[in-house]
N, C-alpha and C positions, 0 to 999 in steps of 0.2 A: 241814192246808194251807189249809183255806176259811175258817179261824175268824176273825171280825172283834171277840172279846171285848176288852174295854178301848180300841177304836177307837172317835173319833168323826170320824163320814161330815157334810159340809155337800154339799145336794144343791140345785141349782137348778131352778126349774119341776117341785116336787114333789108339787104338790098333786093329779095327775091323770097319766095315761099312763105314758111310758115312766121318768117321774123318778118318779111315785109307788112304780113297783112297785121298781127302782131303789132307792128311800128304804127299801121292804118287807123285800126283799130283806135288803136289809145288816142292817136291823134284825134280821131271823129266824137271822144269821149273828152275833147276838153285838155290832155295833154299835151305839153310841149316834149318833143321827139329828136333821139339823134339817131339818127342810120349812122350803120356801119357798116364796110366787109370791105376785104383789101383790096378792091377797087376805087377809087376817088368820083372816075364818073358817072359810075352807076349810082353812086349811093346820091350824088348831088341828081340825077334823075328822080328819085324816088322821092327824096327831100322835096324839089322845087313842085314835083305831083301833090303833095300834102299841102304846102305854103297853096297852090293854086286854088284847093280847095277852100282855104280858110285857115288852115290850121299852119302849126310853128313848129319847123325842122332843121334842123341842120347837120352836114355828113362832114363827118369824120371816120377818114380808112384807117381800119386796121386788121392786120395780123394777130388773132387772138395766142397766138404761141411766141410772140415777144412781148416780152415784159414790161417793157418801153415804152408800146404802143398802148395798150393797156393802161397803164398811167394817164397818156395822151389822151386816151378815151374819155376818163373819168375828167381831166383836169378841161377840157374843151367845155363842156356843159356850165361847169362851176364860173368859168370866165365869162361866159356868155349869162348864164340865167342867175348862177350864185347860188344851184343846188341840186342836188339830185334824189329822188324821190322813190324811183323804179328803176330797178334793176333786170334784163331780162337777158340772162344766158344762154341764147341760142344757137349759136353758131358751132359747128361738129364736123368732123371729116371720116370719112372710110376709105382709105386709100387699099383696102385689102378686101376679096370674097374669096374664102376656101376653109378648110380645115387648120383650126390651130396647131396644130402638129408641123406643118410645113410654113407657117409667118415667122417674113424676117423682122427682125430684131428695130428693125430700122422705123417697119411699119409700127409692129406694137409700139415704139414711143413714142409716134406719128400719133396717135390714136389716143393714146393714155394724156400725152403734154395736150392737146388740142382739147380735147373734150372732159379731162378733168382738173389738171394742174389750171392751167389759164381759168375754169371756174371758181376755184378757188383762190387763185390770185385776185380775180377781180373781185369776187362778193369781200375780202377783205379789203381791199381799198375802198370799198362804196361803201362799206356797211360803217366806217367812223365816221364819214359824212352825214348819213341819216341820223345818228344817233344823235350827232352834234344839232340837227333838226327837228329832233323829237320823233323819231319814226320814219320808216319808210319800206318798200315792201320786195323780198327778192324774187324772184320767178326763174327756174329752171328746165327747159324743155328740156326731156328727157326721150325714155320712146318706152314703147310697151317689149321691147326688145330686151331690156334690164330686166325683166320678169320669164324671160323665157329662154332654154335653150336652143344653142343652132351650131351645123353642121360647117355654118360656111360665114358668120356674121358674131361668133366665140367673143371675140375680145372688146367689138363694137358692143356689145353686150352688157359686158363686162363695165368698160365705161361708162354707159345709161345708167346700170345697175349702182355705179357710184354714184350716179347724183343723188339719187334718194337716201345713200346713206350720208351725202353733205348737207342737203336741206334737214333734216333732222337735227343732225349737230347746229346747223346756223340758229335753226330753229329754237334749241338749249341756249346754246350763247347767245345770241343777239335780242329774244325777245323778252327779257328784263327790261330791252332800253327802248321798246317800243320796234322792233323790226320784225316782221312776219317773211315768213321763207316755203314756198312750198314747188314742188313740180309738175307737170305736166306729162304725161305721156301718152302720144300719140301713138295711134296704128296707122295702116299706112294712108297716105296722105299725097294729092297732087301736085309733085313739087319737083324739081328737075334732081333733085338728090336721088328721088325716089323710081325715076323717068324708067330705068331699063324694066322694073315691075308692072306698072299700069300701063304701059305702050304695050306690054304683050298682048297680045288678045285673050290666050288660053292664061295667063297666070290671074288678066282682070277678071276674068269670068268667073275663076275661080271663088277670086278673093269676095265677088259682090255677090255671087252663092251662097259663100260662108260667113256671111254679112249679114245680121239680125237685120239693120236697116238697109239692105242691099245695095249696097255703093259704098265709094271708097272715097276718103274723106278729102275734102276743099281746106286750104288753108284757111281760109274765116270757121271754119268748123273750130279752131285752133284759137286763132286771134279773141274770138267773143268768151273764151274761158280765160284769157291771158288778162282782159279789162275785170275781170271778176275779181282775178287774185289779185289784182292790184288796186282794188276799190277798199270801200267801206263794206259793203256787200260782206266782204270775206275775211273782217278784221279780229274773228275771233280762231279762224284757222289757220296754223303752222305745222310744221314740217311736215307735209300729208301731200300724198300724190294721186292727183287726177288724170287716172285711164280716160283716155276720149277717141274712142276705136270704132265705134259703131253698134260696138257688144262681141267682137272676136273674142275676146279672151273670157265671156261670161257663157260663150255656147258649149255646150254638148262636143266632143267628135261626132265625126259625121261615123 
């Protein structure tokens, strides 16, 4: 039901965190994998760690907020394997923490083109491929963040909170033709994105206090729900977003 053999997985922002293990993941289940993120020699790190193991990678950099590259993303795999199977939307930027009353203009389109245009550009270039394939399945990291207010993280928010209203629709349109679309939303998680929160001592404490399972979550906490949605396992669920927090958002206030 987990086997990803003869799949190939296109991952965005793979080169580190939650896309890398995400990229691992699938790799270890049988899929072939493309790293991405706008560096060329990290992603061919990550790639040639995967091939070492056994498994079938290849990187391709890109800039998820050109259009261009984007394309490049999609058309690299199609050359090389001749399909694309898995789609996984990860990659996000927060160039901003304060109050949205004082964000410039410049950030919020930073924020907005990065983490929801570019998702939407790519699950339309990928999703007529699948279809042309008979299926194939989209994956959205999102964050538990789109579910919640904040004083200083408004518009990052705001973005998350879009993804779950695009899997939904992909989810309407696309699965007539055999494509299932769902997301992910993580709480926080070990990842250098995340680094100024969990290096605190007082804000970890906090967090793995207010933590049902007391600790704050590892990227493969992430990556083994990313092999699910993109399995058979999960081929009767669409547009539907999985919390994966520990249980913060299920507890009580304190």
């Amino acid at each position: 039901m987990f086997d990803l053999t003869g799949k190939v997985a296109v991952i965005t922002g793979s080169s580190k965190g939650i896309g890398r293990s995400i990229a691992e993941c699938m790799a270890r289940a049988g899929a072939k994998v493309v790293i991405s993120s706008r560096k060329q020699d990290v992603c061919e790190r990550v790639a040639q760690g995967i091939c070492a193991e056994g498994g079938e990678a290849i990187a391709v950099p890109c800039n998820v907020s050109r259009k261009e590259d984007l394309e490049n993303l999609i058309a690299q795999p199609m050359e090389t394997w001749g399909r694309v199977d898995i789609l996984v939307c990860n990659a996000a930027v927060n160039p901003y923490y304060g109050p949205m009353a004082t964000m410039p203009d410049e950030a919020y389109d930073k924020v907005m083109n990065s983490n929801v245009k570019s998702n939407f550009w790519l699950c339309n270039m990928a999703a007529p491929l699948m279809e042309k394939q008979g299926g194939g399945s989209i994956i959205i990291v999102s964050s538990i963040g789109g579910n919640q207010g904040s004083g200083t993280l408004g518009v990052y928010g705001i973005s998350k909170a879009a993804d779950f209203a695009l899997v939904r629709n992909l989810a309407v349109e696309w699965g007539p033709k055999g494509i299932v679309a769902n997301c992910i939303a993580p709480g926080l998680i070990k990842t250098d994105f995340s680094r100024a929160l969990w290096e605190n001592p007082k804000i970890a404490k906090g967090v793995e206090e207010g933590t049902p399972v007391r600790r704050i979550g590892d990227p493969d906490d992430i990556g083994g729900v990313a092999v699910f949605l993109a399995s058979k396992a999960s081929r009767y669920m669409t547009g539907q977003t999985l919390v994966v927090d520990g249980g913060v958002t299920v507890k009580e206030p304190a």
